[in-house]
C-alpha positions in Angstrom: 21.4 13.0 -8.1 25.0 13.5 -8.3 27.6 12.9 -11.2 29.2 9.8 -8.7 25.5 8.8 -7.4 24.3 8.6 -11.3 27.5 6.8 -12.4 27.0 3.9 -9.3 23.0 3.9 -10.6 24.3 2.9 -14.2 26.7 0.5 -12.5 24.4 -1.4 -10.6 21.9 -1.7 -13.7 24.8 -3.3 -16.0 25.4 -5.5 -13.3 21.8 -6.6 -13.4 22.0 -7.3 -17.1 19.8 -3.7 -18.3 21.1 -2.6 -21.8 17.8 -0.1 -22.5 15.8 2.2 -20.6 12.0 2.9 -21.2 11.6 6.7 -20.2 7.9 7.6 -19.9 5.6 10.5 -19.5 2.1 10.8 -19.3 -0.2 12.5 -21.9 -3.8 14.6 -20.9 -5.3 11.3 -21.4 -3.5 9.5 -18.6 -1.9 7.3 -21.1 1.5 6.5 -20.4 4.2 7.2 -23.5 7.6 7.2 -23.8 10.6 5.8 -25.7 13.5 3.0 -25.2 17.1 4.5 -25.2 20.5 2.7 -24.8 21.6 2.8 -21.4 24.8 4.7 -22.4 22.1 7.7 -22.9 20.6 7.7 -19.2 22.8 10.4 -17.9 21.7 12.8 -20.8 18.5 11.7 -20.2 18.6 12.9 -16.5 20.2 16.3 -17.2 18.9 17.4 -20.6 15.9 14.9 -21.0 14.8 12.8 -23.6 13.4 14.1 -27.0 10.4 14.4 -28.2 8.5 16.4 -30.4 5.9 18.5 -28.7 3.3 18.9 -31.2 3.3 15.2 -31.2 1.7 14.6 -27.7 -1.9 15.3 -26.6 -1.7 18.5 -24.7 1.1 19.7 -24.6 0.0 23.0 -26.3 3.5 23.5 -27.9 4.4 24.5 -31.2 5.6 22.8 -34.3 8.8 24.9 -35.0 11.5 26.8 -32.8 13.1 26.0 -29.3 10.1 25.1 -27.3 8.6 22.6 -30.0 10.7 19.8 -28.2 9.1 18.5 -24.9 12.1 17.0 -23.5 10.9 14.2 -20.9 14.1 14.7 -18.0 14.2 11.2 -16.4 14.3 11.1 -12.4 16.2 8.7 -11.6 14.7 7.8 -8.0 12.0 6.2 -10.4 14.2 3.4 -12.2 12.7 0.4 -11.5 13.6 -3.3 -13.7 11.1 -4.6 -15.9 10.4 -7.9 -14.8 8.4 -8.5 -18.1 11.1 -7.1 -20.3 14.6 -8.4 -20.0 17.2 -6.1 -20.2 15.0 -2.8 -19.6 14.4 -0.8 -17.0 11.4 1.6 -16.5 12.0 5.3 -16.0 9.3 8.3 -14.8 10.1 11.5 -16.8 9.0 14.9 -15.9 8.0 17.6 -19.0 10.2 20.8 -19.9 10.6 23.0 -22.6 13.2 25.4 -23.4 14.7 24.1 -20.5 11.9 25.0 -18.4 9.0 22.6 -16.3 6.2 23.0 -18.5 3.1 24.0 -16.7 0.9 21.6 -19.1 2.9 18.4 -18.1 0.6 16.6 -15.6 3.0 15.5 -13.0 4.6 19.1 -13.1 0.8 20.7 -12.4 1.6 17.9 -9.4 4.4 18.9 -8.6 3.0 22.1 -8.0 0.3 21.1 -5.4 2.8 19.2 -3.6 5.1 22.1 -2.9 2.2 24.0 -1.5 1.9 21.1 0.7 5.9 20.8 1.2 5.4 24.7 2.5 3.2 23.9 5.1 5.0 21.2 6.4 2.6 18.8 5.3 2.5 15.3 3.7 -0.6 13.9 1.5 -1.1 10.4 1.6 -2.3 8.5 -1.6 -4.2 5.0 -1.6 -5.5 4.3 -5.0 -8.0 1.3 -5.6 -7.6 0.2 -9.4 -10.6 -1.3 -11.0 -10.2 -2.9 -14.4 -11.8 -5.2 -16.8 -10.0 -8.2 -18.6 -12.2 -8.2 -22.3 -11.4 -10.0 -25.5 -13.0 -9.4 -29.2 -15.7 -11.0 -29.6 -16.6 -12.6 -33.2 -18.4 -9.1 -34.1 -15.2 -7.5 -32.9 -16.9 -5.3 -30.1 -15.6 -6.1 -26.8 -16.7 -9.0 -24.5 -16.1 -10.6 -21.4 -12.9 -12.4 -21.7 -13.3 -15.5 -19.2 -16.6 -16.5 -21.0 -17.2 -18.3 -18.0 -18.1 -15.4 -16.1 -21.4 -15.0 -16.2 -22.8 -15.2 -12.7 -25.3 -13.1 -11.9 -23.7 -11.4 -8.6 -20.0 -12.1 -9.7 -18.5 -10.0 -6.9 -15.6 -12.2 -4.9 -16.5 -14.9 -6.9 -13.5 -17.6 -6.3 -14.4 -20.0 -9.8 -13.3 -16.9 -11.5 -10.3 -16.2 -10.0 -9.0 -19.6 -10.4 -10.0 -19.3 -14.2 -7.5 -16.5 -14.4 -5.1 -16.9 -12.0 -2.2 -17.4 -14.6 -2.9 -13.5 -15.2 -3.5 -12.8 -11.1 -0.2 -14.6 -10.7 1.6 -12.8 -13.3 0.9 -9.6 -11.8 1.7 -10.6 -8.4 5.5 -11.6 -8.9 5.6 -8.5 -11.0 4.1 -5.7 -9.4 6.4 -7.5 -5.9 9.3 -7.6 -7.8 8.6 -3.4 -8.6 8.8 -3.0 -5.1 4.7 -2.9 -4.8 3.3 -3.6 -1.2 0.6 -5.9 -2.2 -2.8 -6.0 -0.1 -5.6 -8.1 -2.1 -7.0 -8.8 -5.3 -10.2 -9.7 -6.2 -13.3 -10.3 -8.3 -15.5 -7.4 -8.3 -19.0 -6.5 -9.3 -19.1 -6.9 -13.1 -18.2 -10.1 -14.8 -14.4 -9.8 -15.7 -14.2 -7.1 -13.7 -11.0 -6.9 -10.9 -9.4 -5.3 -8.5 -5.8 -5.4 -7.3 -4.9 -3.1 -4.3 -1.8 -2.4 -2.6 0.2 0.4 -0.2 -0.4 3.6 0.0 2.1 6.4 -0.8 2.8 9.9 -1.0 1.1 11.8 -4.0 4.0 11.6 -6.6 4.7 8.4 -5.9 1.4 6.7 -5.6 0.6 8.7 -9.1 4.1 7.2 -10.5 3.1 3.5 -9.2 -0.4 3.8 -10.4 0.8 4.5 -14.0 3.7 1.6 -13.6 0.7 -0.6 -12.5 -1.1 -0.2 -15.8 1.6 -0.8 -17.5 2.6 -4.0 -16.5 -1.3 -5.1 -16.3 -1.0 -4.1 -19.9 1.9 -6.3 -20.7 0.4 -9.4 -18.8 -2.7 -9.0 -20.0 -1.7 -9.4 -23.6 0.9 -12.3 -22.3 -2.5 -14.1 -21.5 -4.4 -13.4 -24.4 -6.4 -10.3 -22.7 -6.8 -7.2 -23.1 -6.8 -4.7 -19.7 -9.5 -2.3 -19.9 -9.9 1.0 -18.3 -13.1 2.2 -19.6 -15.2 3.9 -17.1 -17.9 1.6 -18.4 -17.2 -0.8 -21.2 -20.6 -2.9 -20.9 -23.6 -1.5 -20.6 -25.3 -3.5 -18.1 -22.9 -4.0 -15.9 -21.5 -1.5 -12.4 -18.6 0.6 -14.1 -15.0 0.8 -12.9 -13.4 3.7 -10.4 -10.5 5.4 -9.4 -10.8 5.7 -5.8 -8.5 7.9 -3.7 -7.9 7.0 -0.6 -6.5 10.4 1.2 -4.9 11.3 4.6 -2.5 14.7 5.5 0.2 14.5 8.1 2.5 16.7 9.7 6.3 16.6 9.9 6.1 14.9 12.9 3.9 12.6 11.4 0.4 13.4 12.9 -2.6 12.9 11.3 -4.2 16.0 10.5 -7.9 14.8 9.0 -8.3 12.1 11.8 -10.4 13.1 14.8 -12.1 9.6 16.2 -14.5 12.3 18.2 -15.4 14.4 15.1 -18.2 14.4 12.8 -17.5 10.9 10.0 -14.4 10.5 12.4 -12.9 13.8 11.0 -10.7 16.4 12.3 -11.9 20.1 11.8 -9.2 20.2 8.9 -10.5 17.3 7.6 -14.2 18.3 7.3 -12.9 21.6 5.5 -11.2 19.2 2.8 -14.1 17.0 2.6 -16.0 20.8 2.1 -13.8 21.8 -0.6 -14.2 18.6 -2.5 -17.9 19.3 -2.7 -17.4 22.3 -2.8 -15.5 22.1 -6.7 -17.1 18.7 -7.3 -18.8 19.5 -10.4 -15.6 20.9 -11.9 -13.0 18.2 -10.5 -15.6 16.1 -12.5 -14.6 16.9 -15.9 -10.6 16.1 -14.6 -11.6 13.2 -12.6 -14.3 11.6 -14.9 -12.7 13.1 -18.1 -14.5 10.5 -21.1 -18.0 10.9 -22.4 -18.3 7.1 -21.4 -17.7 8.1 -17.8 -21.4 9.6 -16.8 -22.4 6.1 -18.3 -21.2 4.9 -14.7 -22.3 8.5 -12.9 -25.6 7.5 -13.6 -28.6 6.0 -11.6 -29.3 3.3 -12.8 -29.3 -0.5 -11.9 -26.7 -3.2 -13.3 -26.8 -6.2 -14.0 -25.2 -8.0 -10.3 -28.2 -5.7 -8.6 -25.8 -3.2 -6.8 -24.3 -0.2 -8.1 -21.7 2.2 -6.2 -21.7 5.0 -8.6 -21.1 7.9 -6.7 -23.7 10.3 -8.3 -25.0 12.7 -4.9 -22.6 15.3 -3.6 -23.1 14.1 -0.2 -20.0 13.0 2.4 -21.2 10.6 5.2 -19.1 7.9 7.6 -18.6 4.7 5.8 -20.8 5.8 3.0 -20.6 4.3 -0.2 -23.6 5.8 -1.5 -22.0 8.9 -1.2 -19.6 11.2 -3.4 -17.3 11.6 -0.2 -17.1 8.6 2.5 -14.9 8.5 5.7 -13.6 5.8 7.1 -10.8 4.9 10.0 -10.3 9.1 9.7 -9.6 9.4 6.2 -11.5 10.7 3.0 -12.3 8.7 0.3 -13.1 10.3 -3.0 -14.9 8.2 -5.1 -15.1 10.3 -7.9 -12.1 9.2 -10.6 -12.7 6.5 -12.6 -10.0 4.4 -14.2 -9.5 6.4 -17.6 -8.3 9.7 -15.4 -5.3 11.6 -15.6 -4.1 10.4 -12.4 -1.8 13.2 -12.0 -4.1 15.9 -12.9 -6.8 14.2 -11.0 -5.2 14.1 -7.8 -3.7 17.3 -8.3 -7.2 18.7 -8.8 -8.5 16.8 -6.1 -5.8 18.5 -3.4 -6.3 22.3 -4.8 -10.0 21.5 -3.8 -9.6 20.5 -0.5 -6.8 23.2 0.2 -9.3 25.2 -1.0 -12.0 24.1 1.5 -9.1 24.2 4.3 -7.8 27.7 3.4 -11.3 29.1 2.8 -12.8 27.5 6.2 -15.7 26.2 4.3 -18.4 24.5 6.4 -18.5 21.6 7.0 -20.6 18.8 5.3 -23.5 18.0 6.9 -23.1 14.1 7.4 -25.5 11.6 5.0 -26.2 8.5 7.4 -29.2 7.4 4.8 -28.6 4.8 1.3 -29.0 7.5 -1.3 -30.3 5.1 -3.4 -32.9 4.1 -1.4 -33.9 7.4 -0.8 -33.9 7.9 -4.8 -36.1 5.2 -5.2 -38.7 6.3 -2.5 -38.8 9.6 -4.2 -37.4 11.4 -1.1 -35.1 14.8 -1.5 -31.9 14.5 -2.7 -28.5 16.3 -2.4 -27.5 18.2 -5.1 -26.0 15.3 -8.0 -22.7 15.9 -10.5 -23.0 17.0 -13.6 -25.0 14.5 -15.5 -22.3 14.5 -18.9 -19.1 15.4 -20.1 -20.3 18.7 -21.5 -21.6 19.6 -18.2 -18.8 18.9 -16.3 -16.5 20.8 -18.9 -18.5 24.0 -18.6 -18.4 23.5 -14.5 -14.6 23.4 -14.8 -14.9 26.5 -17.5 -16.5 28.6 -14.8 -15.0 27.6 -11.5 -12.0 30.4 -12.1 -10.4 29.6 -8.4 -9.7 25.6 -9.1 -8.5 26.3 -12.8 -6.0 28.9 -11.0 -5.0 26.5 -8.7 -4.8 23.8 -11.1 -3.1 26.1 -13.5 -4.7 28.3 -16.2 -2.8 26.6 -19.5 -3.1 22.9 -18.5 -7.0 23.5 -18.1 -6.7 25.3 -21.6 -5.2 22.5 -23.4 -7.7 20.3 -20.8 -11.2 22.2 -21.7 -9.9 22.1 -25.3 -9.4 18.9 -26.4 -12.1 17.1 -24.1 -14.7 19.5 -25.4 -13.6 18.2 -29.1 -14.2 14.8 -27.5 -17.8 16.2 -26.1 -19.0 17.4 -29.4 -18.0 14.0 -31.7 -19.7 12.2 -28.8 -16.1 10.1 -28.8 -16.7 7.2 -26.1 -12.9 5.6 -27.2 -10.2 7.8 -26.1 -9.7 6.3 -22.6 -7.1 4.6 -24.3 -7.5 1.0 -22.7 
C-alpha cells in the first residue's frame, strides 16, 4: 500500500470514530494473539511491524536475546476491518518477520508459501470452511457442561427449541460477522447438545484462513457477552459427536475454470482432481498430526457411537461421492476434507492440506478407488476396511516425523517447532491446549 493509500486508510478510520487498532497473529496453536496500538502507530505497524518478543509466543523457535528475538507482526492493511463489538477499534491481520525477514515458522507465511506455488501456475484455491463449535458453561464442579441446560434431546441436530433458546447469541453474531463483511449462508443446531454451526462464503486460502480466525474471535466476544463460553475442543464431552474443521476445496484457472470439476469423472472429479483427492490420502496420516493437532482430537477420530446415534468422524482413508463416512467426499465437483477439527492451525492446516494434494497432482498418483458403501456399517458387519488414521496424537506425530516430502513442502523449521511442542503435549497426555 502506498504512503497516499495508507494516509486515506487512516483518514477514513478517524472519520469512523477508530482511536486503536488490534493487530493479531496466530500462534502454532491456532490461537489468535495480538496487541492494541494507538492509531497514530498504524503506519509503523505496516512498514516495520508491531513488537513482540519472540521467545514469548508458542513456536516461534526464536531466541531470547539479539536482533531476531523480536517477532515483529507487519500489519496488512487489506485486512482492517471495524470491530463491531469494540468501539473505537479496528481488527488487523499481521504477518511474522524477524530481522526483517518473513519468518518461515509464522503460520500464515508457511501459507503464503503454498499459495505462491499456486500463484506460479496460474492457479487459484478456493476455501469453504464449515465451523463447528460448542457454547459450554461451568458447571457447579467447575468441569464444563452444556450451557443451554435445556438441551438435552436425544437427537438434537436442527433442533429449532434450541435455537430460539439462544438466539440473542445467533443474532449477535449475525449483525457482526455482516457488518465484517461476512457472506452469511446458515446456522444451525448440530449433532451434540450445544453444539452449532454457522457457515458462510467461500474464499481464496488467505482470506478464508484470515476470516476463519476473525470468526472465532468475535464468537469469542459474544459468547462471553451472553454468559457462554465458545468452545473449540475437538471433543469436549464424551458422549457426544465431536466438532470439525471441514474444508471445502476447489482450484481454478486464470480464466476462471474449474480445474477438479469433471460432472463425467469418477465422484464428479476431474483427472486433476482425483490426483489431489490421491495426495490427500496419500499424506493423510501425517496431515493428521497438523490437522487434528490435540490429544483430545482422536477422541472424535474414533469409532465409536454418541450419544444422538450418528457419528461423522472421518476415521477410514477412503474418498467416495457424497460420502460422509469417508476421510475425502466429493460433492457438486469439489473435495471435501473432513479431516481438521476446530482446535487446528487453520493456516498450517490448509497449508498442509494443499502441499498434499500438489503433491498427488505433481506426482500423478492414482486415483482413489471410489467408496459407495457406509463405512460404518461395513465396520459393524465385520467386513474389510480401508486403511484408518493414526489412532492418537503420538501416532500421527511420528507419521508427520517420517513423511520427509510433506514436512519439505510444508517447511522443515515450522514442522520442528510443530513435532516439538505437540509431542511435549503427547507425552503429559495434555487434553487442554486447544485454547477454547
Amino acid at each position: 500500500m502506498s504512503e497516499h493509500s495508507l494516509d486515506h486508510a487512516m483518514r477514513t478510520l478517524v472519520d469512523q470514530g477508530v482511536h486503536t487498532v488490534m493487530t493479531t497473529f496466530t500462534d502454532l496453536h491456532g490461537a489468535p494473539k495480538g496487541k492494541l496500538i494507538p492509531l497514530e502507530g498504524l503506519p509503523d505497524a505496516v512498514t516495520v511491524g508491531a513488537g513482540f518478543s519472540g521467545p514469548s509466543i508458542w513456536g516461534t523457535g526464536l531466541p531470547r536475546m539479539g536482533p531476531r528475538s523480536e517477532y515483529m507482526g507487519r500489519v496488512r492493511p487489506d485486512t482492517l476491518r471495524l470491530l463491531p463489538w469494540l468501539p473505537g477499534v479496528a481488527h488487523a491481520v499481521c504477518d511474522g518477520f524477524a530481522g526483517g525477514q518473513p519468518l518461515d515458522t509464522c503460520s500464515r507465511q508457511v501459507l503464503k508459501r503454498q499459495v505462491q506455488r499456486l500463484n506460479e501456475r496460474g492457479w487459484t484455491l478456493w476455501v469453504g470452511i464449515e465451523p463447528e463449535f460448542f457454547l459450554l458453561k461451568r458447571g457447579a464442579d467447575g468441569q464444563w457442561v452444556v450451557g443451554d441446560e435445556l438441551d438435552r434431546l436425544a437427537k438434537p441436530s436442527y433442533d429449532l427449541d434450541a435455537i430460539t433458546r439462544n438466539f440473542g447469541f445467533l443474532d449477535s453474531m449475525r449483525q457482526h460477522l455482516i457488518a465484517l463483511g461476512f457472506d452469511l449462508q446458515q446456522m444451525d443446531h448440530e449433532d451434540a447438545n450445544g453444539q452449532y454451526e454457522i457457515n458462510y462464503r467461500f474464499d481464496e486460502a488467505l482470506a478464508a484462513a484470515d476470516r476463519y480466525q476473525l470468526f472465532k474471535l468475535t464468537a469469542q466476544a459474544v459468547a462471553h457477552q451472553h454468559g457462554l463460553h465458545f468452545s473449540t475442543q475437538p471433543k469436549p464431552l464424551a458422549h457426544a459427536p465431536g466438532s470439525g474443521l471441514h474444508f471445502h476445496l476447489s482450484l481454478t484457472n486464470t480464466d476462471g475454470q474449474a480445474l477438479m470439476a469433471d460432472p463425467a469423472g469418477p465422484m464428479g472429479l476431474s483427472e486433476t482432481g482425483q490426483r489431489f483427492a490421491a495426495g490427500l490420502l496419500h499424506h493423510a496420516d501425517a496431515l493428521a498430526a497438523i490437522c487434528a493437532p490435540l490429544v483430545n482430537s482422536y477422541q472424535r477420530l474414533a469409532v465409536s457411537e454418541s450419544a444422538s446415534g450418528t457419528t461423522w468422524s472421518p476415521v477410514w482413508k477412503a474418498a467416495g461421492d457424497n460420502n460422509r463416512t469417508c476421510l475425502v467426499r466429493t460433492v457438486a465437483g469439489r473435495i471435501e476434507w473432513r479431516l481438521p477439527d476446530a482446535s487446528c492451525n487453520v493456516y498450517a492446516a490448509l497449508a498442509a492440506t494443499l502441499a498434499a494434494g500438489l503433491a498427488g497432482i505433481d506426482g500423478a498418483l492414482p486415483p482413489p478407488t471410489p467408496c459407495d458403501d457406509d463405512l460404518y456399517l461395513r465396520h459393524a458387519l465385520g467386513e474389510s476396511m480401508p486403511p484408518r488414521l493414526p489412532a492418537n496424537l503420538g501416532a500421527a506425530l511420528d507419521a508427520l516425523q517420517a513423511d520427509a516430502a510433506l514436512r519439505a513442502a510444508v517447511g522443515e523449521n515450522f514442522c520442528e517447532q510443530f513435532l516439538q511442542i505437540k509431542r511435549a503435549e503427547w507425552k503429559a497426555g495434555d487434553t487442554t491446549n486447544s485454547k477454547g
